[in-house]
C-alpha positions as CSV (number, residue, x, y, z in Angstrom):
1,X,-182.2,-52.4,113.6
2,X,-179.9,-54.2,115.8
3,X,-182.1,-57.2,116.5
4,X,-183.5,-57.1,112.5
5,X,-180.0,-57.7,112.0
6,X,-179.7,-60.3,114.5
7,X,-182.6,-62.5,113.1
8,X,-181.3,-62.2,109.7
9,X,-178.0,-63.4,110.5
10,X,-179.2,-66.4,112.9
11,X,-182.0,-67.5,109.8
12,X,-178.8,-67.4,107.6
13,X,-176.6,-69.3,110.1
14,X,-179.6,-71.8,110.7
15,X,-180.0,-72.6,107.1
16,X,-176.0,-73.1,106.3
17,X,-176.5,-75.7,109.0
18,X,-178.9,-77.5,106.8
19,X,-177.2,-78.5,103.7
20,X,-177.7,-81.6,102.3
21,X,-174.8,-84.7,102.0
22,X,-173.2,-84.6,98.2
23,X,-175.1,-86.5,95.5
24,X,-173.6,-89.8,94.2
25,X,-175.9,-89.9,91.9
26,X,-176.9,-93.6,92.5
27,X,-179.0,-92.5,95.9
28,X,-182.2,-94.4,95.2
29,X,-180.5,-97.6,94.2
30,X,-178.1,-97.3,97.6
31,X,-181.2,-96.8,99.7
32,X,-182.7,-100.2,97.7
33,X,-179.4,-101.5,98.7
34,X,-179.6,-101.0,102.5
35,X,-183.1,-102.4,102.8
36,X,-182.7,-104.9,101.3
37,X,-179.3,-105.6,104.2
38,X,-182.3,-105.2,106.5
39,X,-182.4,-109.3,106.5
40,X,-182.0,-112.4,104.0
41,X,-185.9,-112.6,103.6
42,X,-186.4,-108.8,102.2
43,X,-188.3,-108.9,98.7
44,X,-185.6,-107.3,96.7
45,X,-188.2,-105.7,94.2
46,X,-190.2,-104.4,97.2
47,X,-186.6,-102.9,98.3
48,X,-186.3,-101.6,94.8
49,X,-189.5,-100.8,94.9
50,X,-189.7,-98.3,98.2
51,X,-186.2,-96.5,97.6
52,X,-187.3,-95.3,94.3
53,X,-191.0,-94.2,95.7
54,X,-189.2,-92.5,98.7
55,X,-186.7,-90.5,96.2
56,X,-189.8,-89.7,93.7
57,X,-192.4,-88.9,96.3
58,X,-190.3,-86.7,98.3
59,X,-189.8,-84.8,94.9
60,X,-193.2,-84.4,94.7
61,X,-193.9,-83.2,97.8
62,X,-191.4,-80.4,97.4
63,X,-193.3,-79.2,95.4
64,X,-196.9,-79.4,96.7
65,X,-195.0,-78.0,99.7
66,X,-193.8,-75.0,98.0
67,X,-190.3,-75.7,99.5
68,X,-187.7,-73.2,98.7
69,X,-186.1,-72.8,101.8
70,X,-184.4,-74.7,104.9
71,X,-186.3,-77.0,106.7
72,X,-186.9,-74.2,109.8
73,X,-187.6,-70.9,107.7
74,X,-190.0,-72.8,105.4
75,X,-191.8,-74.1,109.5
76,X,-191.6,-70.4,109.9
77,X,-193.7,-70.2,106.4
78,X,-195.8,-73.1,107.2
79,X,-197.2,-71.4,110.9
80,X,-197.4,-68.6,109.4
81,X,-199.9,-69.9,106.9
82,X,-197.6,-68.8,103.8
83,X,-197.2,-72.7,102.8
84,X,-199.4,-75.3,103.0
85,X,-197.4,-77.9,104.7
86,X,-193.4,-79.2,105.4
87,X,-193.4,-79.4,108.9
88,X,-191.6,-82.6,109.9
89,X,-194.3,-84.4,111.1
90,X,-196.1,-83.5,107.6
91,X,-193.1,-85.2,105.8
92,X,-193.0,-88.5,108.1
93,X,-196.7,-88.6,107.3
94,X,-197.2,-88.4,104.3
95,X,-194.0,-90.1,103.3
96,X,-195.5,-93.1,105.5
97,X,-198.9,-92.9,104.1
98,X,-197.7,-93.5,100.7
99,X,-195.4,-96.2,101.0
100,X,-198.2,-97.8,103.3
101,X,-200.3,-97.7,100.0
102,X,-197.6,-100.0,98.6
103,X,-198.9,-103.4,101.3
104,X,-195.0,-104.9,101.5
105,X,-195.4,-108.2,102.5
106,X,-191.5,-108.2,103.9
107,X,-191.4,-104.6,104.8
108,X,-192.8,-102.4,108.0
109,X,-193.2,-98.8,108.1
110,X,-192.4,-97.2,111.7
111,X,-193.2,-93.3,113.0
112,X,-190.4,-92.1,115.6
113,X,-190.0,-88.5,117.0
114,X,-186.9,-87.2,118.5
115,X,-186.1,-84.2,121.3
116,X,-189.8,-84.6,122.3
117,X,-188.1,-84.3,126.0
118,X,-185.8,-81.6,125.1
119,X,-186.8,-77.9,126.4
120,X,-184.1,-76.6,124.3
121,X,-185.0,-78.3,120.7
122,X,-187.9,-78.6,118.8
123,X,-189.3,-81.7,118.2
124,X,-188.8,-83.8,114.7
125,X,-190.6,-86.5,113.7
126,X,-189.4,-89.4,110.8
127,X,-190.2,-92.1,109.3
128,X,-188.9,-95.5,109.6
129,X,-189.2,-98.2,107.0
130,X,-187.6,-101.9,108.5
131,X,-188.0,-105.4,108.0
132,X,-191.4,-107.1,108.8
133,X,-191.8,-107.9,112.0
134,X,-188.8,-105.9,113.7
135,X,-188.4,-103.0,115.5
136,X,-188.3,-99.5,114.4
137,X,-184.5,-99.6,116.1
138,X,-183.6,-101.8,113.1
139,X,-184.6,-100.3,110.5
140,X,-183.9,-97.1,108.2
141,X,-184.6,-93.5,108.6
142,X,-185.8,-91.9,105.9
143,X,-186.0,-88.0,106.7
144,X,-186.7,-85.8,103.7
145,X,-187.3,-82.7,106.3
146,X,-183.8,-82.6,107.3
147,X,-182.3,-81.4,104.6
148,X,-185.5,-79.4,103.2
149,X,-186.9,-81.6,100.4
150,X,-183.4,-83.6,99.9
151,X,-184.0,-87.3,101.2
152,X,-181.3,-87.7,104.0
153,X,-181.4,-91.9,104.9
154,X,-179.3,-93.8,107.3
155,X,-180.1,-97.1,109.6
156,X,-181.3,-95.8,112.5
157,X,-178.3,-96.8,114.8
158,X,-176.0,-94.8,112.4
159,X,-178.3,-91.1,112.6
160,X,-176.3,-90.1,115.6
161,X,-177.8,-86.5,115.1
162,X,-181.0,-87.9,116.9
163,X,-182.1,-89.9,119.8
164,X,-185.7,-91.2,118.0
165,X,-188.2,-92.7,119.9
166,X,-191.0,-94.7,119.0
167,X,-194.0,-92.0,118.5
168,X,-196.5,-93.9,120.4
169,X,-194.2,-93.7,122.9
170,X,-194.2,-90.5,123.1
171,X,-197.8,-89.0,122.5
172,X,-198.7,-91.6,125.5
173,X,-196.0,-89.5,127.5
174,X,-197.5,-86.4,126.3
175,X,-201.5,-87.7,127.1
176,X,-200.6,-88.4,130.8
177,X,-198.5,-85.9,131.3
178,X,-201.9,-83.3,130.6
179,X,-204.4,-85.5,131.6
180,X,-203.2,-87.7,133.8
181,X,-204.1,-91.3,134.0
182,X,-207.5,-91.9,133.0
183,X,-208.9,-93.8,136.0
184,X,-211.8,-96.5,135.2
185,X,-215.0,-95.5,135.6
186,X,-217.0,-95.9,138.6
187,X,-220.7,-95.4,138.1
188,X,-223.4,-95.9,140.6
């Protein structure tokens, strides 16, 4: 009874820890805003033209999610198979794959997971959506996970909450680390 207890009051403790910034009410045009600070040569109707697909699309996927809870008790739901996605890496995915559908000529869309090297953290992944050409370091997070179906943006160097790191970066880490380097081969 004890540790029922326990769980309960550590699921409600987690999900307190997860709500979302106040609304303006002017998000999506504030997000258009900052990409389109990304650099002078941003198309501002691509800009325009993201922010409002990243607010609308998240909306969606709440609801082919089936989000009703914080981000980690709807994980919980998800691998338990009681949802059919809203893991982070779902989110940065298919959040990428859609505005990828889009072909910006001025824009670049980046993948970037952080605590991947943390024992104590899970890992979370995001995507990144920056000026053509640049680095995912310049760009902007956009992270509907964190806040469980509420988009939560900031440039990149602002999200103090995570270290991110480029995802390549880190499923190379991850191949070597259980396979090793793959040596050439050497037939004979």
């Amino acid at each position: 009874m004890i540790r029922a207890l326990a769980i309960v009051l550590a699921l409600v403790t987690l999900g307190a820890c997860s709500a979302p910034p106040p609304s303006s009410g002017d998000e999506v045009q504030r997000l258009a805003t900052e990409i389109r600070s990304l650099g002078p040569d941003i198309d501002p109707e691509e800009a325009d033209r993201a922010a409002r697909i990243a607010y609308s699309y998240t909306a969606q996927l709440v609801q082919e999610y089936e989000i009703t809870d914080p981000p980690l008790i709807h994980n919980a739901k998800v691998n338990k198979g009681l949802r059919p996605r809203g893991l982070c890496w779902h989110w940065a995915e298919d959040i990428e794959r859609r505005l990828k559908q889009e072909n910006f000529q001025t824009l670049d869309l980046h993948r970037a997971i952080a605590n991947a090297d943390n024992p104590f953290r899970i890992d979370h992944s995001t995507a990144i959506i920056g000026r053509k050409g640049e680095t995912m370091y310049d760009g902007v997070v956009l992270d509907p996970w964190r806040y469980g179906g509420v988009l939560f943006w900031s440039p990149l160097v602002e999200d103090t909450k995570y270290e991110w790191v480029p995802r390549d970066v880190v499923l190379e880490k991850r191949r070597v680390e259980q396979y090793g380097e793959l040596l050439p081969y050497v037939g004979g």
